[in-house]
N, C-alpha and C positions, 0 to 999 in steps of 0.2 A: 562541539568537541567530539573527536571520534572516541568512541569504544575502548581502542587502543589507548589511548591515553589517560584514559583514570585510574585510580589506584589500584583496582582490583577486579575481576571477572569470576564468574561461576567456575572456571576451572580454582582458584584459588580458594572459595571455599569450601569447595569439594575435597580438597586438597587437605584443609584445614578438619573437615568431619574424618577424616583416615589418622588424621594424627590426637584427633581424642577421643575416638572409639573407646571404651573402656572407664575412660577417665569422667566421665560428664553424666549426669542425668538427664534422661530424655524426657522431660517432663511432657506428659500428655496434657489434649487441650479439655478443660473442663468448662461447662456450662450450668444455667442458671435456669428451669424453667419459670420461676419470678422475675427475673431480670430480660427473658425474653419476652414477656408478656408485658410488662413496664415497655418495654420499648419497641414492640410489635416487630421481633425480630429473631434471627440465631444468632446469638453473641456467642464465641468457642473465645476463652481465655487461655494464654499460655504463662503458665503458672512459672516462672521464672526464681520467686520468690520460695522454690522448692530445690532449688539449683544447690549445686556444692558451691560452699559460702555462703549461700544466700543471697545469688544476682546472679545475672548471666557473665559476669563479668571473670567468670576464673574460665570461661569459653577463651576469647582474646588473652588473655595472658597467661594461660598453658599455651595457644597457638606459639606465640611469638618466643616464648620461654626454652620451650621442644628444641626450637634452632637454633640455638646460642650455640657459637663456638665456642672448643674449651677455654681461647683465652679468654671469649668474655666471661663464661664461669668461673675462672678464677677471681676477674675484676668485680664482679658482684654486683649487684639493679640498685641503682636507683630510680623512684619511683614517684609521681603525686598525685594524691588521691581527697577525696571526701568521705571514704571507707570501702565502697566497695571493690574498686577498682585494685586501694591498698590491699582487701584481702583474697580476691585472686591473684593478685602479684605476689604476696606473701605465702601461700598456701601454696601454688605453683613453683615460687623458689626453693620450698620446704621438701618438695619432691624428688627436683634435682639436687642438693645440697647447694645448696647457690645463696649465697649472703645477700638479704637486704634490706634498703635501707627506705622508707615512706615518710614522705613529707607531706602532713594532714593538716588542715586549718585549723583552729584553736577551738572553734565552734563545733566540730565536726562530733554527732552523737557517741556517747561514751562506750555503745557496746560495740562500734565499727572501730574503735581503738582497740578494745580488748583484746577483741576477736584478731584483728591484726595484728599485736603483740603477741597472742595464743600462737602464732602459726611461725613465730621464733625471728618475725621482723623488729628493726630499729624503728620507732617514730618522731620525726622532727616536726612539732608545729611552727606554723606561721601564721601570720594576719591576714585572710582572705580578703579583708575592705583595704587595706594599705601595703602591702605587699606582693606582689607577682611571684609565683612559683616558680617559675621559670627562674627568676634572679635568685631564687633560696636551692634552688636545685644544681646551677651555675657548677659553684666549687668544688661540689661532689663531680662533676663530669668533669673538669678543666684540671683541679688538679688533683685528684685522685684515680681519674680514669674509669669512674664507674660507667655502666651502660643504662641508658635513660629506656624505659620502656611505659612510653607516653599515654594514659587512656584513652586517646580515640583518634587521633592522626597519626596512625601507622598500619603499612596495609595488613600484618599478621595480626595484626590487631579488630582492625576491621572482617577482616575473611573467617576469624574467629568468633565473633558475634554472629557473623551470618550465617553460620549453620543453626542458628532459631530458624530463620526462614526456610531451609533444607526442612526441616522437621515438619513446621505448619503446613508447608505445599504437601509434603509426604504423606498424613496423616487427614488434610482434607480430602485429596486425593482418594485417600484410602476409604473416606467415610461416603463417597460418591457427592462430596460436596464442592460448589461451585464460588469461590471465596468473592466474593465484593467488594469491600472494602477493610483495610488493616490498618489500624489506630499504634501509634509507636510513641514511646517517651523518647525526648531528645534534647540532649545537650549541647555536647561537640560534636556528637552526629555519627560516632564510630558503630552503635548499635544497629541505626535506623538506616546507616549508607549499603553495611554488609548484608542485611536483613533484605533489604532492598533490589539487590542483587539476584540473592539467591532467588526470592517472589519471583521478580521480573521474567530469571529464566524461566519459571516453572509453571507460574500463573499469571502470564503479563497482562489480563484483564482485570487485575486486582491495582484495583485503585489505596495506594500506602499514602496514610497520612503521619506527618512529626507533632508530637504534642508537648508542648512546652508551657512553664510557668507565667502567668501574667506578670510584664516588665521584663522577663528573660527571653521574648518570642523572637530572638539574635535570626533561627532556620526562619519563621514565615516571613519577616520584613527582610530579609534575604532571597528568597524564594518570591518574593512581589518585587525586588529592585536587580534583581537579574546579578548580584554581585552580594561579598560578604559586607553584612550590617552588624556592626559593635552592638551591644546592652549598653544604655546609659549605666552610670555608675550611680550607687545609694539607694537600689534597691534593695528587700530581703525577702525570701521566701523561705516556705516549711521544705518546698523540695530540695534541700541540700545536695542531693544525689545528680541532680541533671543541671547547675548553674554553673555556667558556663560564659566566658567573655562574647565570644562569636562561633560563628560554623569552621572546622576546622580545613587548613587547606587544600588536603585529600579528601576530606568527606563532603565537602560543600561542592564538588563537580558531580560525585556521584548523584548526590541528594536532586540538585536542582535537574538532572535527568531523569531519574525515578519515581520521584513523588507527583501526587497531584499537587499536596501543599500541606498547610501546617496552621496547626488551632493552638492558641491560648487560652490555659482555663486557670479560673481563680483559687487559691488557697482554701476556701469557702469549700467550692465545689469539689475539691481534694479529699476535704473532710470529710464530707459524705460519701464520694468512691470508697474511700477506706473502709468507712462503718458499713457500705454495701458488701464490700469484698468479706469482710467478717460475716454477716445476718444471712448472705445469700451462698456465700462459696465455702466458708469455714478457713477463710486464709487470711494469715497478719502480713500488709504489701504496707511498705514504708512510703512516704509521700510522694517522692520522686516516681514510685514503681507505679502508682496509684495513677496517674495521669491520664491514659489512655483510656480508663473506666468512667474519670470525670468527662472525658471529652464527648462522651455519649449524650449526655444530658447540656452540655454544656458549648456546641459548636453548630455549625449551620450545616453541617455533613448532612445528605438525607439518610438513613439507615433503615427507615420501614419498609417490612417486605425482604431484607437482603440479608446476606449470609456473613459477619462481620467476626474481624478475629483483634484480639486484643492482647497484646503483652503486657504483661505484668510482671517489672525489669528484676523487680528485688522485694525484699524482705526485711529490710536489717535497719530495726527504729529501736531505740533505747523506748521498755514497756512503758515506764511513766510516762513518758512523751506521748505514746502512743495511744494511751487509756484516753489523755486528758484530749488528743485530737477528738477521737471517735467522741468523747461526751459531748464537747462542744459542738458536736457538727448540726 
């Protein structure tokens, strides 16, 4: 596939860092000298989980939001989300005065409702095992005319994510460091395509890996069948934040050109990234965000010896939830 034809190009994120100048935390990358020594390496984390809302996720939906014409601010978002998504969409909408409306799974942690309803959105749950959002979202666009602004298959969306990658290149750059390889959590793949992007222009020796939950690994067995691959159905995971049916139609072209590939790690080994990212960073990363930490320990990547950077997506776990992970891990 040519260039021209995927969803989105480094001008596009470039584009998108002009329109949230101001608006966004540049979280710097922090490191571990335990965690390098554990792993015989430089691990630089990008603390994402420091972000306004608490994910990278109010990146992309300030992008896409900025451009709304007025009559879609009149007509108002709707939205669907597993929290973080809803509350940079909601936090974003609150900015512009823009009414909207997030449709969260019934399971989705209580403080990524809150926090969504904090920021003056509607929320409608649904069934995530027996219902499609897409069909609970339906009415809202058909016949009320609301504007859909989807978590990860949209290019504002995407080019908004990937000013993480703008940042990491910038900042290793700056540090006279030579990146190797970049660990990314992945769902629909709107983080990990934009993210991807940006690297590529900037440090296209830098090998990007997708990291995904075991039984949700939709990007690797996509990324080995040269085409989009579903998740069986009746799995569950702790990472709530990155399940996802399959790679999305925009990000699954990027993706399968930018990345080396994509690792599965287990719920187990989540636990422990997490209680790592507490004992060695001083940072609370909710399951999903945690992924990329697990994947150190937990993938056939070689990393000894190399200069490796790690996102770490979000932040936003209800505390009890979170106590009880880290104890058990």
């Amino acid at each position: 596939m040519d260039s021209q034809d995927l969803a989105i190009g480094i001008a596009d994120v470039e584009a998108a860092a002009v329109r949230l100048k101001g608006q966004i935390v540049s979280t710097r990358l922090v490191e571990s000298e335990a965690l390098n020594a554990r792993y015989k390496a430089r691990i630089l984390f990008k603390p994402e989980c420091l972000q306004r809302t608490g994910s990278f996720k109010f990146r992309g939906a300030y992008n896409r939001i900025s451009q709304f014409t007025e009559d879609e601010r009149r007509r108002g978002i709707i939205a669907y989300s597993s929290g973080n998504h809803a509350q940079g969409v909601a936090s974003s909408a609150r900015l512009f005065g823009i009414h909207a409306t997030i449709i969260m799974p019934h399971d989705a942690p209580q403080t990524k409702v809150a926090n969504t309803r904090s920021y003056g959105a509607d929320v409608v749950f649904y069934d995530r095992y027996n219902q499609t959002r897409d069909a609970v979202a339906r009415p809202y666009i058909e016949e009320r005319g609301m504007v859909l602004v989807p978590p990860y298959d949209d290019p504002s969306i995407m080019a908004g994510q990937g000013t993480i990658g703008l940042e990491i290149v910038a900042e290793t750059r700056e540090r006279g460091l030579h990146l190797d390889e970049l660990f990314v959590p992945s769902g629909g793949g709107g983080l990990i395509s934009g993210v991807s992007v940006a690297v590529k222009a900037g440090s296209p020796q830098t090998r990007i890996w997708g990291v995904e939950p075991e039984n949700f690994d939709d990007l690797r067995r996509s990324l080995i069948a040269g085409e989009q691959v579903a998740n069986e159905p009746g799995h569950r995971s702790i990472c709530d934040a990155i399940l996802t049916p399959q790679p999305g139609d925009l990000t699954f072209p990027i993706n399968r050109r930018n990345l080396a590939g994509a690792v599965a790690v287990s719920d187990k080994a989540v636990k422990v990234a997490m209680r790592d990212a507490a004992n060695y960073l001083k940072l609370i990363v909710e399951p999903g965000g945690c992924v990329g930490l697990a994947a150190l320990a937990g993938s056939d990547v070689n990393i000894e010896g190399k200069t490796v950077a790690v996102v770490l997506s979000g932040g936003n776990v209800d505390l009890d939830l979170y106590g009880g992970l880290i104890a058990s891990a």
